[in-house]
C-alpha positions in Angstrom: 222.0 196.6 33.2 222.8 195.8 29.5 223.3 192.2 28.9 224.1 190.0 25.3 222.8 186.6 26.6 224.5 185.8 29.9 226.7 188.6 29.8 226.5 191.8 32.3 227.9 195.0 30.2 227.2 197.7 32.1 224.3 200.7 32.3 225.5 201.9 28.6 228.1 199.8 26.8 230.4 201.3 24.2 231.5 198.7 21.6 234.1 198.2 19.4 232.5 197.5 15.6 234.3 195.4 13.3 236.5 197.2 10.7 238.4 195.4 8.1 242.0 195.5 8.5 241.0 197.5 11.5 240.0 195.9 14.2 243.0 193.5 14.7 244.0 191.9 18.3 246.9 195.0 18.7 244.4 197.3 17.9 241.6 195.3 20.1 243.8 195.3 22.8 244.2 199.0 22.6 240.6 199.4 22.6 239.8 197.6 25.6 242.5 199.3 27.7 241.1 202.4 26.7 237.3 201.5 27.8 235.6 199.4 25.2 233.1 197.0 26.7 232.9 195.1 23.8 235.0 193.9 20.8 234.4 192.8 17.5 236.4 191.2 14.9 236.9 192.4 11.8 234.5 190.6 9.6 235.5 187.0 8.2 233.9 185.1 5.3 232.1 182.1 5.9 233.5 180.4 2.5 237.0 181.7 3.3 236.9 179.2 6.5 235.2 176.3 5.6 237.8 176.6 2.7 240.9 177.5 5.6 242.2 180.1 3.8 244.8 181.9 6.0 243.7 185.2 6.0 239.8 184.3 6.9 241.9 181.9 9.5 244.0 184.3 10.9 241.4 186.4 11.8 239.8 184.0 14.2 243.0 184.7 16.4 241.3 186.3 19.7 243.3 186.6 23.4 241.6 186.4 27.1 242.7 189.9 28.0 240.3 191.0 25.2 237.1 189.5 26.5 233.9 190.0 26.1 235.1 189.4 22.5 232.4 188.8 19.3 233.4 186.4 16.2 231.6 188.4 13.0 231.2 186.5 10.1 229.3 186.8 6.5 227.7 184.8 4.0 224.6 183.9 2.0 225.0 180.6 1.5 223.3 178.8 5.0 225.4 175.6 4.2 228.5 177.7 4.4 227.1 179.7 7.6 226.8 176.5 9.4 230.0 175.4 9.1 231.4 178.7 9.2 229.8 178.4 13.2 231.1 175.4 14.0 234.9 175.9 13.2 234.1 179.9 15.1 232.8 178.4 18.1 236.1 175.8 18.4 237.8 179.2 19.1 235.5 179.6 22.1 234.5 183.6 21.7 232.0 185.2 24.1 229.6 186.2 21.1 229.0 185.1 17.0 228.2 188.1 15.2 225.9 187.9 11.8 227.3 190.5 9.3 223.9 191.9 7.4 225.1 195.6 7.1 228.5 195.5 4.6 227.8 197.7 2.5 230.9 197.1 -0.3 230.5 195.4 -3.7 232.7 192.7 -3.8 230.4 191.2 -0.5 227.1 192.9 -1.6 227.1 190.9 -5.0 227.4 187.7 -3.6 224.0 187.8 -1.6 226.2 188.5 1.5 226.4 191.8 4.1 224.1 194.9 3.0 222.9 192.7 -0.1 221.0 190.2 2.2 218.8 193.3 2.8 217.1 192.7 -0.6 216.1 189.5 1.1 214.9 189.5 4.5 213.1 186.1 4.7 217.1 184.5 4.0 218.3 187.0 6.5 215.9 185.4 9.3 216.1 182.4 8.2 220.1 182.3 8.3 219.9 183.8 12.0 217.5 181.4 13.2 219.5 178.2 11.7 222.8 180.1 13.8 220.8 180.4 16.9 219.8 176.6 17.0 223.4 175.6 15.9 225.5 177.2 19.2 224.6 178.0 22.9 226.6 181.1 22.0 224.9 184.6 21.8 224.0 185.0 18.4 224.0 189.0 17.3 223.5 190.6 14.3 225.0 194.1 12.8 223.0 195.9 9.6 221.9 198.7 8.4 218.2 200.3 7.8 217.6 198.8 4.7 218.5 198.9 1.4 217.4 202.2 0.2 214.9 204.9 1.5 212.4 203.1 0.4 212.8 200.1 1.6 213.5 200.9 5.1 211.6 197.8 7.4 214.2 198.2 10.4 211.3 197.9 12.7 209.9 195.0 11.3 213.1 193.1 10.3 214.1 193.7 14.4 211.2 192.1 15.2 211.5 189.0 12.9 215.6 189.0 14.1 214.0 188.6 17.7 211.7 186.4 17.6 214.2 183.7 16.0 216.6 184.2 19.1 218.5 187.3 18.1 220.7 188.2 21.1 221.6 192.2 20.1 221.3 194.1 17.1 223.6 197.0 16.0 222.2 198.9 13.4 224.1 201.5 11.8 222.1 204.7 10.6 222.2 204.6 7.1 221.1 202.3 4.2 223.4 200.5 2.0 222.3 203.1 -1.0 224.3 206.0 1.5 227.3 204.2 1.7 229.1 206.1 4.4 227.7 209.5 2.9 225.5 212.0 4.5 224.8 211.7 8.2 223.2 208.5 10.4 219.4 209.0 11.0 219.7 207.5 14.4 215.4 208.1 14.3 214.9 205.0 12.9 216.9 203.0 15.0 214.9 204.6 18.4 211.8 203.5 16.4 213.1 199.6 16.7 214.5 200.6 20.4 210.6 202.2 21.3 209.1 199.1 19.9 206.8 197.5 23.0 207.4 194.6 21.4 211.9 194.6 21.4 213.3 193.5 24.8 216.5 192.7 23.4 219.5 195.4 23.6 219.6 197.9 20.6 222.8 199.3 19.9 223.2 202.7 17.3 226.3 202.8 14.5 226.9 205.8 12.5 228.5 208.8 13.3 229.4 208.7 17.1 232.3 210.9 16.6 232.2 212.7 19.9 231.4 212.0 23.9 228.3 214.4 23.3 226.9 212.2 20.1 227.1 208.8 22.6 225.1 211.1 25.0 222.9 212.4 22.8 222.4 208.5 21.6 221.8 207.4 25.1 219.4 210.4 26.5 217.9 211.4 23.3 217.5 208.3 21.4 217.0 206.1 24.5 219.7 203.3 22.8 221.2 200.4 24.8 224.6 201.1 23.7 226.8 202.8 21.2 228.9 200.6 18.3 231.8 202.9 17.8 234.5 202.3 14.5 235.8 205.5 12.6 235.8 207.4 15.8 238.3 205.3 17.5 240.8 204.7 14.5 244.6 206.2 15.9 242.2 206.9 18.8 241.9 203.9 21.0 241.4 206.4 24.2 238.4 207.4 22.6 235.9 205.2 24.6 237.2 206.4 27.9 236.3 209.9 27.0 233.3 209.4 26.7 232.5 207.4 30.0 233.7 210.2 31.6 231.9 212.8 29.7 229.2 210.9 30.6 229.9 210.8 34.3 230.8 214.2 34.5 229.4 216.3 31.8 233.2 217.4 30.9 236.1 216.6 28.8 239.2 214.2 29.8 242.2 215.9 29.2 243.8 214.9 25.8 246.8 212.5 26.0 250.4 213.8 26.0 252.9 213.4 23.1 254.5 210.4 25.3 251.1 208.8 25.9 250.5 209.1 21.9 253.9 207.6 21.1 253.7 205.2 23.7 250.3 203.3 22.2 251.6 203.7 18.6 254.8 202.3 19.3 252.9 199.3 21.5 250.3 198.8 18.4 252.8 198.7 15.8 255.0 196.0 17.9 252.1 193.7 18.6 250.9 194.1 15.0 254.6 193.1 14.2 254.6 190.2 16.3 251.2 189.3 15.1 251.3 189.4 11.1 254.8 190.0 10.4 257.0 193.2 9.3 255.8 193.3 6.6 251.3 193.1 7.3 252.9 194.7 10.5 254.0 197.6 9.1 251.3 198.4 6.3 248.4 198.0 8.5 249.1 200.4 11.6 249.7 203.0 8.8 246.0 204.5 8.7 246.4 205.0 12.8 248.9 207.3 12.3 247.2 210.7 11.3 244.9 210.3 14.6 247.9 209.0 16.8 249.1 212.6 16.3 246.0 214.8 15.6 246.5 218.2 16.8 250.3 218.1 16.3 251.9 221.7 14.4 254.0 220.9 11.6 253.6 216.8 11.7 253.4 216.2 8.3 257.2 215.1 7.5 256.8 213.0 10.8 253.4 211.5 9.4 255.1 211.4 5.7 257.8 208.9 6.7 255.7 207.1 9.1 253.4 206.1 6.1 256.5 205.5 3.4 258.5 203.2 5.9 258.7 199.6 5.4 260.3 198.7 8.2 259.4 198.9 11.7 262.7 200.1 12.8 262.1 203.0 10.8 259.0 204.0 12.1 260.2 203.6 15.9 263.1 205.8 15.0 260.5 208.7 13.7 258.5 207.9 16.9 261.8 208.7 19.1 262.1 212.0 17.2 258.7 213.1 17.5 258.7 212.0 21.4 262.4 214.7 21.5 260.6 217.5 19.1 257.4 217.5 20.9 258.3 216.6 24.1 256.0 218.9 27.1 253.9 220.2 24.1 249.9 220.4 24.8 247.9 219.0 21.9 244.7 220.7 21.0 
């Protein structure tokens, strides 16, 4: 039995990584219904709420049906951070979530994400000063280092540990790769085969099918998959693999109606979340998944994307429900 802390998760737990502009409470929601054990918020800056600014706010928004549910936040600055846990744990979340594995500029130049990788003594010493502050699980996502040749995953998981580190998530590349070229997962069994780690070890990077999360789990020996690109316009996608996993075969894909039944529920919670207009522009990169598989989508997709209003959108959803309607997706 996994655990985070106190908190039973099952043999092999799938979770849900933070995405920006992602990983909202509709799209949570979707997740959990469709077999995430875990959920993460997309990730919020520790300035942007200790100076309440409504997007960083916002984002703190989480709902019962979505439990276990993990606050991630990011910052540098261990003034900041403190606060920053203070004002997440009034929100009462299951876990707090250290951010050390952005790898984008506009967070990698302020110290914060991937760039705390050039220092690891500030990356321990930030961890340690959030495990003392909160009785809440304190976990931490990153990546293997900063370039190949500064990979210390083992010994950075170690340090993370030994200063009260809950779970670690460590996604298969370095902040050098970006997104490019594929996880080494190799590196991440090297932390998980350490004698030493008795915490749970979770792989990122490229679990894009139910045979990768097996592959993770038998070959690797991982606690856990952290899933994100995968289950964009895909929120069935942990399911399938639980029961690839239980049965060595492949769930039957959804039907058209089960496709326009989730994207029509996502884009009215995201509605009744941000507004029309947030609404609208955010469920738009779902889309393309939603309907993978579909012959001749694209002026379906085309006006899906263009519309700036909800009732627009429904209406295409009601034509592609009459155009496809019995039709097998593949």
């Amino acid at each position: 039995m996994v655990k985070i802390g106190s908190i039973e998760l099952g043999e092999f737990p799938l979770l849900l990584a933070p995405m920006e502009d992602v990983s909202d409470p509709p799209f949570r929601a979707l997740c959990k219904e469709g077999g995430a054990d875990v959920v993460y918020t997309e990730f919020i800056s520790s300035e942007g709420l200790i100076r309440d600014a409504a997007k960083s706010v916002q984002k703190l928004d989480i709902y019962e049906k979505e439990r276990p549910v993990g606050i991630q936040i990011f910052g540098a600055n261990l003034d900041s951070m403190m606060r920053a846990v203070e004002i997440v744990e009034a929100t009462q979340p299951d876990i707090i979530d250290i951010n050390f594995g952005c790898p984008v500029k506009k967070v990698v130049c302020k110290g914060a994400g991937a760039g705390i990788l050039k220092d690891i003594p500030l990356m321990v010493k930030l961890t340690e000063a959030m495990v003392k502050r909160t009785q809440l699980p304190i976990t931490v996502k990153t990546r293997l280092g900063w370039d190949h040749e500064s990979i210390k995953i083992v010994e950075v998981a170690e340090r993370l540990q030994d200063v009260g580190c809950a779970a670690l998530s460590i996604h298969g590349r370095t902040r050098a790769q970006m997104y490019k070229g594929e996880a080494d997962w190799r590196p991440i069994a090297e932390v998980k085969n350490n004698p030493r780690m008795h915490i749970p070890i979770f792989g990122n990077g490229d679990v894009n099918t139910p045979e990768r999360a097996v592959e993770m789990k038998n070959l690797y020996g991982l606690d856990g998959a952290m899933i994100g690109r995968a289950s964009i316009g895909n929120p069935w996608f942990f399911n399938q693999v639980k029961y690839f996993m239980k049965t060595g075969t492949h769930l039957s894909e959804p039907s058209v109606a089960d496709r326009v039944s989730v994207a029509r529920r996502h884009l009215e919670m995201a509605v009744d979340w941000k507004g029309e207009v947030l609404g609208v522009l955010e469920t738009r990169r779902h889309y393309t998944n939603y309907f993978k598989g579909l012959e001749n989508f694209k002026p379906y997709r085309t006006r899906m994307v263009t519309s700036n209003r909800s009732e627009e959108v429904f209406q295409v959803f009601d034509e592609v429900l009459e155009a496809y309607a019995g039709e097998e997706l593949v």
